[in-house]
N, C-alpha and C positions, 0 to 999 in steps of 0.2 A: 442442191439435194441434201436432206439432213443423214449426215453419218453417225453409226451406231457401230460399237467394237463389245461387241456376245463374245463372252467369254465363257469357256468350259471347253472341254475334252468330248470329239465325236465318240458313237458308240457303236459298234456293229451290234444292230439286232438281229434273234436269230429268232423269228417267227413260226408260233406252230398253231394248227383250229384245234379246239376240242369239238369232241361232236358231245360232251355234258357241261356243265357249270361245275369251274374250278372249287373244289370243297376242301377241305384240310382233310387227307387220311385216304382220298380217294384216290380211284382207278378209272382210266376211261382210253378210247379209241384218240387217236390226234393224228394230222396231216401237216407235214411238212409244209410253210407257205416259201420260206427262202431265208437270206442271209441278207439283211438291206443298209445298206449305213443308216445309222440314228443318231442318236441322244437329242434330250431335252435341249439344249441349247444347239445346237446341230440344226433341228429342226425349226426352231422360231427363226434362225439365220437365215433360212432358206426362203420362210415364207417372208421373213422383214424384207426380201428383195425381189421379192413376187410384189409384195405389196408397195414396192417404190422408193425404198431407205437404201441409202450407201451402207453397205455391209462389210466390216473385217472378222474375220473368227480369230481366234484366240484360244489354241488348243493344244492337247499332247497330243500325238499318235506315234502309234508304234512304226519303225522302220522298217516296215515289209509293205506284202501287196495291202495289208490292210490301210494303211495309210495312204499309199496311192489310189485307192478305193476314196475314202472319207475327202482328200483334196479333189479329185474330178467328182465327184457327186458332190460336191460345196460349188465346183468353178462351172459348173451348168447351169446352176440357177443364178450364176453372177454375182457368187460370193468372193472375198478376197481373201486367200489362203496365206497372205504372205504370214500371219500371225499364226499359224499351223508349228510347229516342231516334233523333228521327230525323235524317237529315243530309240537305243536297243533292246526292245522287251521282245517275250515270245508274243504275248497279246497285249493288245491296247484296251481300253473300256470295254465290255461287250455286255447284252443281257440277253436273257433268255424269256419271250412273250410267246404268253398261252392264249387262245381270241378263244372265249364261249360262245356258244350260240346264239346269244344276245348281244353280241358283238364290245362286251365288258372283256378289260387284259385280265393277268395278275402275271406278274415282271418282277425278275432277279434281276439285278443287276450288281454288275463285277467292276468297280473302279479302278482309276486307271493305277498300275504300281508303284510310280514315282512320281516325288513330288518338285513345285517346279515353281518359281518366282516368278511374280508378274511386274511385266515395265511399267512402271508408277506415269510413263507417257502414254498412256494408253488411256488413262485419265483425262489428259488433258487435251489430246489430240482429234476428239471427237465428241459431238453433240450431247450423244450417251451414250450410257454403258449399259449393257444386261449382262445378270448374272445370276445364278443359283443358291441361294441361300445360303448351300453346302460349299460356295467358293467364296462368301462374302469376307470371310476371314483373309482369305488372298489378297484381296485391294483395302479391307481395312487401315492399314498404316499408310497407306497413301491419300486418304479420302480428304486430310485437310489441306493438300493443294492441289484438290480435283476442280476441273473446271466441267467436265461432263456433268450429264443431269442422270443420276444411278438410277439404276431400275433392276428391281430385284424382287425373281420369284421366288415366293417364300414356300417351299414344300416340304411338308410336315413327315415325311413319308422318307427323304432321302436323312432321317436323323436328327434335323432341329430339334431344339427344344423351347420352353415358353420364356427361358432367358435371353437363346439367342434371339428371336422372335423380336426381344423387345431392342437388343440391340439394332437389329436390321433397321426396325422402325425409328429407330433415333437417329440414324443415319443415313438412309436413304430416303432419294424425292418422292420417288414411285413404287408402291409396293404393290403386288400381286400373290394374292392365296385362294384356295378354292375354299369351297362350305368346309370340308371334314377339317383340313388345316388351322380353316379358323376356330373350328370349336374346340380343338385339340392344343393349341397352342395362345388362346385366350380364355377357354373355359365357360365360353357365350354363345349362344346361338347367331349365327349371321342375321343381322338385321338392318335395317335404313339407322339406330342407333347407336346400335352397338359397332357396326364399321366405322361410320361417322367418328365414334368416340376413337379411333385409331390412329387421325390427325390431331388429334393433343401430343402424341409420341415423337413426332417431329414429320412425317412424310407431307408432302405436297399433295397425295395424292393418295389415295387408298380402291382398289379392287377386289374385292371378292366376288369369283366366278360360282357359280352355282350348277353347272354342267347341267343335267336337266329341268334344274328348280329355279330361283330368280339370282339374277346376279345386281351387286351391287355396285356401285362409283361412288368414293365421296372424295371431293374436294372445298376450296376457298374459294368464292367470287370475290372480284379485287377489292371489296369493300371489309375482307376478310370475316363474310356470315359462311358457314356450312350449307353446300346444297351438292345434295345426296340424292343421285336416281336409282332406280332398280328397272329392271327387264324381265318377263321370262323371257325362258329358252326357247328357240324356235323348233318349231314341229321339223323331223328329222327321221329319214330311216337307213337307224345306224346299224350300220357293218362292224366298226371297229372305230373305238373312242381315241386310240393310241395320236398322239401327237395336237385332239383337236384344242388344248388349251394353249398350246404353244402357237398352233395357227391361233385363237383368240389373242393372245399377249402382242402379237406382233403386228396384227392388222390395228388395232387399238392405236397402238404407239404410232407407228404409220401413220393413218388417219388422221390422228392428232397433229402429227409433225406437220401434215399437209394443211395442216390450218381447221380443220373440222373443228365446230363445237361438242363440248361434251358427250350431248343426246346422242348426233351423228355416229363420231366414232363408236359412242359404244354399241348403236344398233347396226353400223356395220361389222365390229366385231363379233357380234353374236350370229351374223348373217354366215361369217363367215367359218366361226367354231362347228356351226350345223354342219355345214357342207363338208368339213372335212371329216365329219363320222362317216361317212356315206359310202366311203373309199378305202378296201385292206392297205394299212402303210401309212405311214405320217408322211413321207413326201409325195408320196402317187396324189395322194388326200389331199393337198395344199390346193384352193383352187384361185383363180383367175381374178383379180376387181373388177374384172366386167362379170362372171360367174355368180360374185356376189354381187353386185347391182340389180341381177336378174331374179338373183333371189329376195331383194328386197324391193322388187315390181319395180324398180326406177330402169 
């Protein structure tokens, strides 16, 4: 079984509906939905072991119930917590998600308060590594005797910029950005070109998700020519987008590990990003590979 060590800090999300569409300046009615362990790397952990990858997390949390929270909701889904730590803070990561009506967030999130050294074996002790953009800095000085294959979502949104951007790409295998990220931090519209043009930077691999528009994959065939697929998105009635590219990132790389060609994973990735809009919650949301086989008529 291929092993993967996700690195970042869980997040307590603290979920609420609106009954309008979040606007800047506005007022509106909202319903509590609950308090659920999150984060972005929390969640692709969860679903990379749904989807059949050896999983270790690699995280802070805080030293109260909330961290025995975030370790039994990681150890359910058969995640391995031993890479968990905990610290003395009042709070560990946490945000606060708004769902509109149309089932689109908009999400504060609160980082975690200290900061925290990663074991340079964490590199080398596993297949690959995922990681967040905003943590790539963390494993940077260790990358030249990493024997894992990186993978790293590049999100525009947690503060990158078109410098760091280019670093990631120069040193990571595998990179993942959705459409707004990539225009934001190349200046181009996502296309079968201009992603493509993103393996001259150094990655093996390049992703751009398109959440309801087309997504792209470019990679090398061993002949080292460029062959770049794209998808739309599959027809979906979504409740709440929260978590579904994290389920895309992880069933991908899964997929892949299990041997799948390119085409496969990526239309089972996409099978599976659908389904988890469908569902209030990123974990509730994560569904089954037999769920998504059914979604893709096989």
């Amino acid at each position: 079984m291929t092993t993967i060590a996700v690195i970042g800090d869980p997040v307590l999300d603290q979920i609420y509906h609106a009954s309008d569409p979040v606007l800047p300046g506005g007022k509106m009615l909202g319903r509590f939905f609950g308090s659920v362990p999150g984060g972005t790397t929390a969640n692709f952990a969860c679903a990379a072991a749904r989807f059949g990858l050896e999983v270790q997390m690699i995280g802070r949390v805080a030293d109260t119930w909330e961290g025995e929270l975030h370790a039994d909701a990681l150890t359910a889904f058969g995640v391995n917590t031993d890479g968990l730590t905990a610290h003395d803070v009042a709070r560990g990561a946490h945000t606060v998600i708004i769902i509109g009506p149309d089932g689109e967030k908009t999400l504060v999130y609160v980082p975690f308060p200290l900061d925290a050294a990663i074991n340079p074996a964490v590199l080398q002790g596993h297949d690959m590594v995922y990681v967040m953009a905003a943590d790539f800095d963390r494993i940077a000085p260790h990358l030249p005797g990493a024997t894992a294959e990186i993978c790293v979502d590049a999100d525009a949104a947690a503060g990158l910029s078109a410098e760091g951007f280019a670093r990631v790409a120069a040193s990571a295998h595998v990179v993942f950005v959705n459409d707004v990220g990539f225009r934001k931090l190349t200046g181009e519209d996502p296309d079968r070109d201009n992603v493509a043009a993103l393996l001259d930077q150094g990655p093996s691999l390049v992703c751009c998700t398109g959440g309801a528009g087309i997504t792209y994959v470019a990679t090398r065939d061993g002949e080292g020519q460029v062959l770049c697929l794209h998808r739309p998105a599959r027809p979906a009635r979504v409740v709440d987008t929260t978590g579904a590219g994290d389920c895309f990132n992880a069933a991908f790389l899964a997929r892949r590990a299990q041997g799948a060609d390119l085409a496969e994973a990526l239309d089972f990735a996409i099978a599976a990003g659908a389904l988890a809009t469908e569902v209030t919650g990123a974990r509730e949301a994560i569904p089954t590979p037999q769920s998504v086989a059914d979604r893709m008529g096989r």
